[in-house]
N, C-alpha and C positions, 0 to 999 in steps of 0.2 A: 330512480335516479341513476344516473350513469357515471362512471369514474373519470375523477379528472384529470389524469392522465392523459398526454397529448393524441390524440385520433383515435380514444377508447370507447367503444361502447358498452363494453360488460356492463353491468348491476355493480354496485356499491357494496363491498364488502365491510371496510374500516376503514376511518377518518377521511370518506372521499375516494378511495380505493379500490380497485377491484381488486378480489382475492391475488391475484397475479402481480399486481403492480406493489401490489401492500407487502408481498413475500419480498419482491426483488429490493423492496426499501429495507425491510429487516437486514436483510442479506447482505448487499450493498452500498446501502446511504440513498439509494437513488432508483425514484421508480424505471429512468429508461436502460438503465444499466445490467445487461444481461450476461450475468456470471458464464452460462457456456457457449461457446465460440463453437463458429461451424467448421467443417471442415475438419474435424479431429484435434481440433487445435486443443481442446481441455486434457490430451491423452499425450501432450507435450510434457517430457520432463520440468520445464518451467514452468509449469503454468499455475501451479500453486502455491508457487512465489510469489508470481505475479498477482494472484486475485486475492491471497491475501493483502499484498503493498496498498493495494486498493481500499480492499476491508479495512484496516487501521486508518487508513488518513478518511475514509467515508461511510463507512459504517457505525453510526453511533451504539450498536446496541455490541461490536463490536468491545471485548472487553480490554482492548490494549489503545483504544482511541480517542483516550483522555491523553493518553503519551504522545499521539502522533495526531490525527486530523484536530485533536483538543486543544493542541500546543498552534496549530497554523499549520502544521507541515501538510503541503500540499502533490500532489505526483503529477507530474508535465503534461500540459496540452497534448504533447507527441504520445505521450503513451497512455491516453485516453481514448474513449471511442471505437469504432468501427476498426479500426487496423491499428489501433495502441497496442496490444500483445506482439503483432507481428513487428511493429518498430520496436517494442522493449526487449526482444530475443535480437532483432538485427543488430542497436545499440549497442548489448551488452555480452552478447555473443552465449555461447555456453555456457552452463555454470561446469567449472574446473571440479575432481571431486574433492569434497572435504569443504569446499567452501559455500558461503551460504550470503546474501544481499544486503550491504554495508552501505551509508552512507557517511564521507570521508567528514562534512560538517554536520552536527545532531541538529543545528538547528535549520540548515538548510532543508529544500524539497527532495522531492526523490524525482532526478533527471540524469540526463547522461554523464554531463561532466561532474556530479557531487556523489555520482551511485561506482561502485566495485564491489567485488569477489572480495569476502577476507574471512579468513583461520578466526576462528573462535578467542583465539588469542589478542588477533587485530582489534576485535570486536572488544576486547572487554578493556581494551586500553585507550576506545574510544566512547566511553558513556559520559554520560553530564555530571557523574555523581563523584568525578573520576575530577580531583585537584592536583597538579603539580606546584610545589613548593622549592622556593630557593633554602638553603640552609648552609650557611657558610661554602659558597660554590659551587656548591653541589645540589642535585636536581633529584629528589624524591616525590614517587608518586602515592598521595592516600585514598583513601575512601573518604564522599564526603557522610 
Protein backbone atom coordinates (compact mmCIF):
# COMPACT_ATOMS: atom_id res chain seq x y z
CA UNK A 1 0.00 0.00 0.00
CA UNK A 2 1.25 3.46 -0.87
CA UNK A 3 0.99 6.68 1.24
CA UNK A 4 -1.48 9.10 1.04
CA UNK A 5 0.21 11.80 0.81
CA UNK A 6 -0.35 13.98 -2.41
CA UNK A 7 1.90 12.24 -5.51
CA UNK A 8 3.61 9.79 -2.88
CA UNK A 9 4.49 6.52 -3.65
CA UNK A 10 6.65 5.29 -0.64
CA UNK A 11 5.15 2.13 1.39
CA UNK A 12 2.96 2.82 4.17
CA UNK A 13 4.61 3.41 7.29
CA UNK A 14 1.87 4.74 9.93
CA UNK A 15 -1.81 5.78 9.72
CA UNK A 16 -1.54 5.96 5.81
CA UNK A 17 2.06 7.51 5.95
CA UNK A 18 5.02 7.13 4.65
CA UNK A 19 7.84 7.28 7.09
CA UNK A 20 8.70 10.81 5.72
CA UNK A 21 5.28 12.32 5.60
CA UNK A 22 4.44 10.65 9.07
CA UNK A 23 7.72 12.58 10.48
CA UNK A 24 6.90 15.97 8.89
CA UNK A 25 3.26 15.42 10.63
CA UNK A 26 4.83 14.86 13.92
CA UNK A 27 7.07 17.87 13.42
CA UNK A 28 4.81 20.10 11.87
CA UNK A 29 0.95 19.41 11.91
CA UNK A 30 1.25 18.68 8.26
CA UNK A 31 2.46 16.13 6.08
CA UNK A 32 3.36 18.66 2.94
CA UNK A 33 5.01 20.98 5.22
CA UNK A 34 8.72 20.91 5.00
CA UNK A 35 10.50 22.28 8.02
CA UNK A 36 14.02 23.02 6.06
CA UNK A 37 13.99 25.61 3.45
CA UNK A 38 16.54 25.69 0.51
CA UNK A 39 18.85 27.91 -0.02
CA UNK A 40 20.23 28.20 3.40
CA UNK A 41 17.33 29.67 4.48
CA UNK A 42 17.23 27.24 8.00
CA UNK A 43 20.93 28.97 8.93
CA UNK A 44 18.90 32.42 9.01
CA UNK A 45 18.82 34.03 12.34
CA UNK A 46 14.96 33.86 12.12
CA UNK A 47 14.33 31.01 11.25
CA UNK A 48 13.62 29.28 14.49
CA UNK A 49 11.24 31.75 15.21
CA UNK A 50 9.58 31.21 12.49
CA UNK A 51 9.17 27.24 12.44
CA UNK A 52 8.38 27.25 15.74
CA UNK A 53 5.31 30.11 15.18
CA UNK A 54 4.41 27.31 12.84
CA UNK A 55 4.85 24.49 15.38
CA UNK A 56 2.52 25.92 18.02
CA UNK A 57 -0.41 27.02 15.84
CA UNK A 58 0.09 23.36 13.84
CA UNK A 59 1.86 20.98 15.43
CA UNK A 60 -0.46 18.99 17.66
CA UNK A 61 2.17 16.87 19.39
CA UNK A 62 3.64 20.20 19.81
CA UNK A 63 3.51 20.92 23.73
CA UNK A 64 2.44 24.64 23.76
CA UNK A 65 -0.55 24.15 20.92
CA UNK A 66 -3.28 23.75 23.22
CA UNK A 67 -2.25 27.54 23.89
CA UNK A 68 -1.95 28.48 20.31
CA UNK A 69 -3.32 26.40 17.05
CA UNK A 70 -5.83 24.83 20.22
CA UNK A 71 -7.30 28.09 21.01
CA UNK A 72 -7.88 29.07 16.86
CA UNK A 73 -4.92 31.01 16.53
CA UNK A 74 -3.96 30.69 13.10
CA UNK A 75 -0.48 32.25 11.03
CA UNK A 76 -1.22 34.13 7.72
CA UNK A 77 -1.72 32.76 4.33
CA UNK A 78 1.37 35.09 3.42
CA UNK A 79 3.57 33.54 5.66
CA UNK A 80 2.74 30.06 4.69
CA UNK A 81 4.07 27.81 2.07
CA UNK A 82 6.71 27.91 -0.61
CA UNK A 83 8.03 31.78 0.08
CA UNK A 84 6.15 32.30 3.84
CA UNK A 85 9.72 32.43 5.61
CA UNK A 86 10.87 34.82 2.93
CA UNK A 87 7.64 37.21 3.27
CA UNK A 88 7.74 36.77 7.36
CA UNK A 89 11.58 38.17 7.37
CA UNK A 90 10.57 40.92 4.59
CA UNK A 91 7.15 41.68 6.82
CA UNK A 92 8.95 41.88 9.90
CA UNK A 93 12.15 42.85 9.09
CA UNK A 94 15.09 41.76 11.61
CA UNK A 95 14.57 40.83 15.00
CA UNK A 96 16.16 43.95 16.93
CA UNK A 97 18.56 42.36 19.90
CA UNK A 98 16.83 41.49 23.01
CA UNK A 99 13.59 41.17 21.42
CA UNK A 100 11.83 38.06 20.67
CA UNK A 101 7.95 37.59 18.38
CA UNK A 102 4.86 39.31 20.15
CA UNK A 103 1.66 39.43 19.11
CA UNK A 104 0.01 42.89 20.18
CA UNK A 105 -3.78 40.97 20.40
CA UNK A 106 -3.53 37.17 22.23
CA UNK A 107 -6.39 36.20 20.72
CA UNK A 108 -5.62 37.29 17.31
CA UNK A 109 -3.48 35.25 14.24
CA UNK A 110 -0.05 35.79 13.93
CA UNK A 111 0.26 38.16 10.65
CA UNK A 112 1.85 41.37 9.89
CA UNK A 113 -0.34 43.90 11.30
CA UNK A 114 -1.05 42.02 14.92
CA UNK A 115 2.72 40.53 15.14
CA UNK A 116 6.08 42.91 16.68
CA UNK A 117 9.46 42.87 18.36
CA UNK A 118 8.88 43.19 22.15
CA UNK A 119 11.14 43.18 25.72
CA UNK A 120 10.18 40.42 27.71
CA UNK A 121 8.56 43.11 29.68
CA UNK A 122 6.06 44.05 26.81
CA UNK A 123 5.49 40.43 26.87
CA UNK A 124 4.35 39.76 30.09
CA UNK A 125 2.14 42.70 30.33
CA UNK A 126 0.39 41.23 27.36
CA UNK A 127 -0.79 37.66 28.51
CA UNK A 128 -4.65 36.50 28.89
CA UNK A 129 -4.05 35.77 32.59
CA UNK A 130 -3.09 39.35 32.96
CA UNK A 131 -6.58 41.56 34.44
CA UNK A 132 -6.69 45.26 34.76
CA UNK A 133 -8.85 46.52 37.47
CA UNK A 134 -10.44 50.08 38.18
CA UNK A 135 -10.15 50.92 42.00
CA UNK A 136 -11.21 54.24 42.92
CA UNK A 137 -9.54 55.93 39.63
CA UNK A 138 -7.03 54.27 39.44
CA UNK A 139 -5.78 51.39 37.21
CA UNK A 140 -4.10 48.23 38.79
CA UNK A 141 -2.77 45.39 37.17
CA UNK A 142 -3.13 41.40 38.64
CA UNK A 143 -2.67 38.02 37.90
CA UNK A 144 -5.55 36.20 37.00
Amino acid sequence: MNCISTSCSNKVFCKGYCQKHYRRIARNGSAETVKHFKNGQSKHPLYYCYANMLKRCYGETDPHYKNYGGRGIKVSERWRGPKGFTNFVTDMGERPSGLTLDRKDNDGNYEHNNCRWATKSQQQSNRRSLRVMRIKDAYKSIEK
